[in-house]
N, C-alpha and C positions, 0 to 999 in steps of 0.2 A: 297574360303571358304564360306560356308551358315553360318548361322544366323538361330538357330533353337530355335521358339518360342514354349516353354510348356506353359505348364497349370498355372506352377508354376513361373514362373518367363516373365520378362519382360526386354527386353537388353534399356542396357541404357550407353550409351558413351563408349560401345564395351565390357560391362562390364552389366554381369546380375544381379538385386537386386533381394532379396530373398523377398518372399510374407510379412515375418516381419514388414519389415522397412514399408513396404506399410499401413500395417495393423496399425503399431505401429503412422504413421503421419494420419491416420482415427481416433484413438484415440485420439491423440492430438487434432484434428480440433472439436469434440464430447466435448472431454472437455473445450477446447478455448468456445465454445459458448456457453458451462452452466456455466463458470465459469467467464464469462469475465464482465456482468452487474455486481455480488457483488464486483468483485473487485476493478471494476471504482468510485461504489460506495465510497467503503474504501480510494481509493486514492482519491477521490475530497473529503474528511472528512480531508485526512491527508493536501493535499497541498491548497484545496479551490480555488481551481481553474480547469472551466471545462478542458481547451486545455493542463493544465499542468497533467490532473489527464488524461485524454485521451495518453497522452506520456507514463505515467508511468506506465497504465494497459499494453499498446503496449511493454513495455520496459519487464513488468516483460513478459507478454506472451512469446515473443520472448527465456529469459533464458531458461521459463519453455522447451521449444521445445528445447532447446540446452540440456537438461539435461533429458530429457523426461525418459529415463532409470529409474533415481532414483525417479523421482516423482510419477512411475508406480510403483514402487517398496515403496514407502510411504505408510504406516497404511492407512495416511489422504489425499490424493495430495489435496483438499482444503486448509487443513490447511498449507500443506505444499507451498502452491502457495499463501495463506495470506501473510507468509513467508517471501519468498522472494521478495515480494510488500514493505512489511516494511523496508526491511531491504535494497532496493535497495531505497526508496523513503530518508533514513536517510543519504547512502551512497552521492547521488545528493545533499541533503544540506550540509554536510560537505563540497563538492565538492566545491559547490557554496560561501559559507562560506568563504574557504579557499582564491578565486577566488576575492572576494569582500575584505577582508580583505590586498588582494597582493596589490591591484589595487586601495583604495582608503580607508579613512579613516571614520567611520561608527561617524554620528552624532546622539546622542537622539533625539526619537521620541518625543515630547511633548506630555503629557496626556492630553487628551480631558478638559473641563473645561463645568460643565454647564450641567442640564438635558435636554438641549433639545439636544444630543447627544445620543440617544439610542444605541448603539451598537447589532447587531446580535450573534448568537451563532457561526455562520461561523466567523466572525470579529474579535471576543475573543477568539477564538481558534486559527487563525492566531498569534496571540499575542504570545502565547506559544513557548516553544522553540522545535525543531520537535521532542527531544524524546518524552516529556513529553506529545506534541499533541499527537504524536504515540501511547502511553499507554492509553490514555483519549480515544482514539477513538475506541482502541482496546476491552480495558475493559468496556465501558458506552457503545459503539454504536454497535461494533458486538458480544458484553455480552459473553466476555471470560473470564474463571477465573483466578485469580493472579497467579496461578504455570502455566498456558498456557502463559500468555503473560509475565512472567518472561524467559520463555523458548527462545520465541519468540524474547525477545529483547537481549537475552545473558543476565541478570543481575540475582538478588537475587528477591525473595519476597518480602524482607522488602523497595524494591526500589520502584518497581512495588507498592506497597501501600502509600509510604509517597509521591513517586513524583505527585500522582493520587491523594493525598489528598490535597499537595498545588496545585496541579494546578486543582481542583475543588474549593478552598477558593479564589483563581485568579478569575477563572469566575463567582464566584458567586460575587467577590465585582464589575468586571466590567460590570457586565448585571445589577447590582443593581436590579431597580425595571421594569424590563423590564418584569417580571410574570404577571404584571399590564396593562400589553397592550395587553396580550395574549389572545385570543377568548377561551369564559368562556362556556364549555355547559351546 
């Protein structure tokens, strides 16, 4: 029995893919590398940390290609790959949460004391609990509106705004007078 190669297909474990799927993972790889810098960005925003935000773009990429169908089929697949970033990076801290919680008993942090403790914006925002980082970063840093990122996190608007108002009264009381050190032009 021959092995007859077209134009259109390519045999593969005795077994020929259709030009699609070929075409469909050149897509993905076209979008993996415009989409992959804001996303890392967004996650080292949510988790502040480079090798952790490095997992989590790799982690969502990966669904993204698991699912590539629908994300091709999405209005937005940005938005729609924001998405999934969030909602897998919130999945991880529960995860973690749940993990930490099994395994040992969680002691208060002591509050810094004393201004010579300036705190960063990455620092204060660790502080946060990850939805509320989540919404803070979502809405302040990649300037989404409150019906988008209520979307995004499953909740209401009215969540989406009061959690984003305390945890803006959060960072402002813990950065204090940290505006004061900021290069003035």
């Amino acid at each position: 029995m021959s092995t007859s190669r077209g134009r259109d297909s390519t045999p593969v474990s005795g077994r020929t893919r259709a030009p699609a799927q070929g075409l469909a993972a050149q897509d993905f790889e076209e979008f993996a590398r415009a989409a992959q810098r804001g996303l890392y960005r967004t996650a080292y925003l949510l988790c502040g940390d480079a090798e952790t935000a490095r997992d989590l773009t790799q982690t969502t990429l990966a669904k993204l290609f698991q699912h590539w169908r629908r994300v091709v089929a999405a209005e937005h697949p940005q938005a729609y790959a924001r998405t999934v970033l969030t909602r897998t990076y919130l999945a991880e801290r529960r995860r973690r949460l749940r993990d930490l919680l099994a395994h040992s008993r969680a002691e208060p942090v002591p509050d810094p004391v004393g201004p010579e403790l300036t705190v960063t914006l990455l620092s204060a925002l660790s502080e946060l609990p990850p939805r509320a980082r989540a919404m803070v970063v979502l809405r302040y840093w990649e300037d989404l509106s409150v019906e988008t990122v209520s979307r995004l996190m499953r909740c209401s608007e009215s969540t989406v705004k009061s959690q984003c108002s305390r945890s803006l009264a959060r960072l402002r009381t813990r950065l204090g007078d940290a505006h004061l050190y900021s290069r003035q032009a």
